[in-house]
N, C-alpha and C positions, 0 to 999 in steps of 0.2 A: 465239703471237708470242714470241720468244726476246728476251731482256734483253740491252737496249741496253747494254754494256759502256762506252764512253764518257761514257755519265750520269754526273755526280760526287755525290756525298752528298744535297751542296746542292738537286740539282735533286731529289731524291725528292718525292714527294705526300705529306703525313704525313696520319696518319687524323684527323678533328677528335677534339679532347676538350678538356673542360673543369676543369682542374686547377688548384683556387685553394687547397689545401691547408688545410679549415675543421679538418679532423682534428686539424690539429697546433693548432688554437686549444683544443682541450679539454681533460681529463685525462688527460696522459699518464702518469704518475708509477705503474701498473701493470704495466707489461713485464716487472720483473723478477719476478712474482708467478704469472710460466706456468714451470708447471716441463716435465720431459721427459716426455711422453707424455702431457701434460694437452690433454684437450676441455673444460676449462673451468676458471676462475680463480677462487678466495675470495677477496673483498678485506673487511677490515673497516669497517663502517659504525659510527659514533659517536653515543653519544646525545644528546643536549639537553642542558646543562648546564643547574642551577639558579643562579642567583643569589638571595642573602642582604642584607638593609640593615640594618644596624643589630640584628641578631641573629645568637646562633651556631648551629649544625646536629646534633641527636645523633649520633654514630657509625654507630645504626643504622636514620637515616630516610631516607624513598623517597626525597627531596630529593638524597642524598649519592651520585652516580652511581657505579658500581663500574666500575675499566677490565674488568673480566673479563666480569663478568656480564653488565653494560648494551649491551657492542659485540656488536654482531649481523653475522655473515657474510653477506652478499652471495654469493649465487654466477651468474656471469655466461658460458654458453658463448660457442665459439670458433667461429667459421666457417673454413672453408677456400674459400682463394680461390685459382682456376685459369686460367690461361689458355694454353688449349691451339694449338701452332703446331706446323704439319709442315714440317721445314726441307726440300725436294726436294733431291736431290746437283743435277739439271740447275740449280738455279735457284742453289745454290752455286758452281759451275763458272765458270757466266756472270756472275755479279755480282760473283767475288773476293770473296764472304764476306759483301758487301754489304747484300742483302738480310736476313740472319739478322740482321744487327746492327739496322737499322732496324727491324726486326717484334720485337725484345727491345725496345728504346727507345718504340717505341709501347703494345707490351702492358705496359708502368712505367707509364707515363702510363693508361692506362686502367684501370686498379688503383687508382690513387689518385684518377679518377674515381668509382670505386666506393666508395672508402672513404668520399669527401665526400658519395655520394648516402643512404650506410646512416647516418652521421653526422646530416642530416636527418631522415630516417626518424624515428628514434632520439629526435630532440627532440618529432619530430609527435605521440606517445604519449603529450605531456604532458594532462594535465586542463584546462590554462588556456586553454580556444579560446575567441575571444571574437568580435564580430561587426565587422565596419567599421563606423563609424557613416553612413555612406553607400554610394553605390551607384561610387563611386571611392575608390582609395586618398588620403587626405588626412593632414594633420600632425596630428592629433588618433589617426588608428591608428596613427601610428610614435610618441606621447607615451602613446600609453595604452600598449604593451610599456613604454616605463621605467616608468608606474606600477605595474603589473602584480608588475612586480622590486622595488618600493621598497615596494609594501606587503606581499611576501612576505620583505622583510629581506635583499635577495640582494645583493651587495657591487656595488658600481657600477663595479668597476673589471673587462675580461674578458667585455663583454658585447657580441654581435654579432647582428647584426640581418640576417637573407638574405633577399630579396625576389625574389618566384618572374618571370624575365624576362617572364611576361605582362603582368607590372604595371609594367614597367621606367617607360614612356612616363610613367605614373600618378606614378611618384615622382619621376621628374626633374622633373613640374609642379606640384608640390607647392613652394607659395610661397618658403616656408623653403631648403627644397632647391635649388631654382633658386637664389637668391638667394646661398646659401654658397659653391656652385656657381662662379659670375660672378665674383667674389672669389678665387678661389684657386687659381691659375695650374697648380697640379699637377693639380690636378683636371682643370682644363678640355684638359689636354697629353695625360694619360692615358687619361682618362674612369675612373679608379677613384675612388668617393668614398672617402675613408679615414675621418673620425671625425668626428662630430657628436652630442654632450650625452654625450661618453664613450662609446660605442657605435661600434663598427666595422662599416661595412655589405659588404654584398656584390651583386651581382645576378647570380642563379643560373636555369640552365636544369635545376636537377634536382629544383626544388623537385615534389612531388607534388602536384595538386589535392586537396581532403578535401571529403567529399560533393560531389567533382565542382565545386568553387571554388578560384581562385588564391588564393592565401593570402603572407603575411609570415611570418618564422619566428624568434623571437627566443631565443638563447641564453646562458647564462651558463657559459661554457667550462669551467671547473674542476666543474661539476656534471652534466656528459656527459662518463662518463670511454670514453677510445677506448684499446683493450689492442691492441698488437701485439708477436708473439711474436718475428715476420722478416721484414724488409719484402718481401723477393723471393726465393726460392730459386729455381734453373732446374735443372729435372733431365731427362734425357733418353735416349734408347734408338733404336738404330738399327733401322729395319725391312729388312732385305734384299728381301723381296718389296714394298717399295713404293718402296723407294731412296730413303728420306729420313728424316731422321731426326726420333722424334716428341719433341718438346717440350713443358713443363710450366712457365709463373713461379706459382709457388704462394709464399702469405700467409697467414698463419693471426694471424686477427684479429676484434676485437666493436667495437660500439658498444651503449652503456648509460645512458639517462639514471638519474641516482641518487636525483631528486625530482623530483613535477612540478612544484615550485616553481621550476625551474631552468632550465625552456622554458616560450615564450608562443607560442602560432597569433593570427594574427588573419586571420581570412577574411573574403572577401565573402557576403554576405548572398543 
């Protein structure tokens, strides 16, 4: 069936995706640290600092960190991220161009899909799984992620909480929740909650099950640091024998949690 020329932009189908940009809640402050022709980035890691009370420190005690010695390199690769499109000349002819432009504009958005679901990922490595205290999500597992951060000294400011859409229903009845909810007209317009006990949440359809459980996913943004080199390149090559021309948006990018002190799971039991 030949493309209806008449169609305006407007009426196109767009492909679903879910693009809530958690990436950019993390570490960015890497980018410039990919050089040219790097598959993977060193960042430095800092040590501990000691604190002293009421006493001085020798020159040459383990107490006195050295910036040389003590920082330890990180090294984190890159993935390359593709998405491949074969523009047809017919399907250009007939669309005015159309089409090419709306299949770039979708394969953006499904990239940054991707980025949010490695970003995930990424936090689920942490060591801190812990169990629901029941057989529903309840306000006791979204207060135990803050405790989780406050007894690991994680700053309270930068921490977001993504809750896997299985358990959506689960958290919107969650007393507290509800109740904030009812109260705060943006919420109830949009359906996004934005912030509660300092904590930014989200409900996400990429969260992963672990041992096959829906799970919450708690993060401290500055402690998943997310590298990108470029957000999009399009590169591409005309095939004569197939009359279309092949297309590439390629991304060359990591996600890395940098402590497990900096992601919380809390799954069902």
């Amino acid at each position: 069936m030949s493309w209806n020329k008449s169609v305006t932009a407007e009426a196109v189908v767009q492909r679903l995706q879910e693009t809530q940009g958690l990436y950019s809640y993390c570490n960015r402050s890497y980018d410039g640290f990919v050089e040219k022709g790097a598959t993977s980035v060193r960042r430095p890691k800092l040590p501990t600092l000691v604190v002293k009370k009421n006493t001085g420190t020798a020159s040459s005690s383990a107490d006195r960190k050295k910036t040389k010695t003590d920082t330890v390199m990180v090294e984190t690769d890159l993935d390359v991220y593709a998405v491949p499109i074969l523009d047809e000349i017919a399907g250009k002819f007939e669309s005015n161009d159309l089409l090419r432009n709306e299949f770039v504009i979708s394969a953006t958005g499904q990239i940054q899909e991707q980025f949010d679901a490695d970003v995930i990922v990424a936090a689920q490595t942490t060591t801190q799984v812990q169990n629901m205290a029941g057989s529903t999500l309840a306000w006791d597992d979204i207060t135990l992620v803050s405790k989780v951060f406050n007894q690991n000294k994680v700053p309270k400011q930068n921490r977001i909480i993504i809750v896997s859409a299985n358990l959506e229903q689960e958290f919107w009845n969650v007393d507290v929740i509800k109740n904030a909810a009812s109260y705060n007209q943006v919420t109830l317009s949009s359906g996004k909650f934005v912030e509660v006990m300092g904590m930014r949440f989200f409900i996400s359809g990429l969260v992963p099950q672990i041992t096959g459980k829906d799970n919450i996913v708690g993060i401290y943004g500055p402690g998943l640091a997310f590298i990108l080199s470029r957000f999009v390149e399009i590169k591409e090559t005309y095939d004569p024998e197939l009359l279309a021309d092949s297309i590439d948006l390629l991304a060359h990018a990591a996600a890395e949690l940098d402590d497990d002190k900096f992601a919380v799971v809390v799954k069902k039991v």
